[in-house]
C-alpha positions as CSV (number, residue, x, y, z in Angstrom):
1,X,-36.5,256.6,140.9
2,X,-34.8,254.5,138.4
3,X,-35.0,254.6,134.5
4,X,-36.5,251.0,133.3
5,X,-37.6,249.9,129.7
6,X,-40.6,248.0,129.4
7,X,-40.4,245.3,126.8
8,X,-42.5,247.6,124.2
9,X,-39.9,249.9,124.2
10,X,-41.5,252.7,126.4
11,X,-39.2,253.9,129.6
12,X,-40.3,253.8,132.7
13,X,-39.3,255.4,136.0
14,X,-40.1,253.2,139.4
15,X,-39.8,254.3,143.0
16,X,-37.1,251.6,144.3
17,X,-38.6,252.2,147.9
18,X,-41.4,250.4,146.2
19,X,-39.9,246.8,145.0
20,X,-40.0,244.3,146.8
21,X,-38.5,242.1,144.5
22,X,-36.4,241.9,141.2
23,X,-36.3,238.0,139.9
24,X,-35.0,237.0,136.0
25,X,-37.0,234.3,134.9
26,X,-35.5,234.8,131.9
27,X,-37.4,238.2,131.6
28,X,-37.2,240.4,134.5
29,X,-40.0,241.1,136.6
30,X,-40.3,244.2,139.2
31,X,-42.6,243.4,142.3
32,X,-43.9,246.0,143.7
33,X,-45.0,245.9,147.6
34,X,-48.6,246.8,146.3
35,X,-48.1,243.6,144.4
36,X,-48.2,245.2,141.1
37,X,-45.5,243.2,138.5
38,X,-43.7,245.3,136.1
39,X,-41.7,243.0,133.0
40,X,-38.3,244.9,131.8
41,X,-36.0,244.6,128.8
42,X,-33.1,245.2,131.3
43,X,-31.3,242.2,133.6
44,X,-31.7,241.8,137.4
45,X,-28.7,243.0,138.2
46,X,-28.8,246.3,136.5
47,X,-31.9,246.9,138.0
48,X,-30.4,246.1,141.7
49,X,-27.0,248.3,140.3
50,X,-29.6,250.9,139.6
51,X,-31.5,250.4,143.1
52,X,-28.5,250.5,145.3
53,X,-26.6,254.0,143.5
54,X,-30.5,255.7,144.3
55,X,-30.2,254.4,147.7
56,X,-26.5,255.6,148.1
57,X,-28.0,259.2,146.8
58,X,-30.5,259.3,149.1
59,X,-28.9,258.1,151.9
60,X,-30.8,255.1,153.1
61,X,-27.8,252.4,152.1
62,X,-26.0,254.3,154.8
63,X,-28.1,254.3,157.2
64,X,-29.1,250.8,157.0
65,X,-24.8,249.7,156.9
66,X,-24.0,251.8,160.4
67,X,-27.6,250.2,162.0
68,X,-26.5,247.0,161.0
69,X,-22.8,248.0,162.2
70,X,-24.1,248.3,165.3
71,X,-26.4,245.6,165.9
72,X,-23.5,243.1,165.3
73,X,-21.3,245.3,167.9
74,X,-24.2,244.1,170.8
């Protein structure tokens, strides 16, 4: 999960295996893949900062480097 703020003030926590896509237009909007839109006081890339160190504590940015590793070894 990862600690947003919505533009009232109120935090919010979001599963990041649920977005689909972060874009800053200039607010920043959090797609999720049920296509449900979340608007946050935060920028893009701390969103994505905050995306990738959950996926680094789960695991699953690990396991998608050595998968990759390997398809570009075939």
């Amino acid at each position: 999960m990862v600690e947003v703020t919505r533009l009232n003030g109120s935090k919010l926590w979001v599963n990041a295996l649920h977005i689909e896509l972060v874009e800053e237009t200039p607010d920043t909007y959090i797609t999720l893949y049920n296509g449900k839109k979340v608007i946050v006081r935060e920028p893009a890339s701390e969103v994505i900062r905050q995306v990738t160190a959950y996926l680094q504590t789960i695991g699953a940015l690990a396991g998608t480097m050595k998968l990759h590793t390997t398809e570009e070894q075939s």
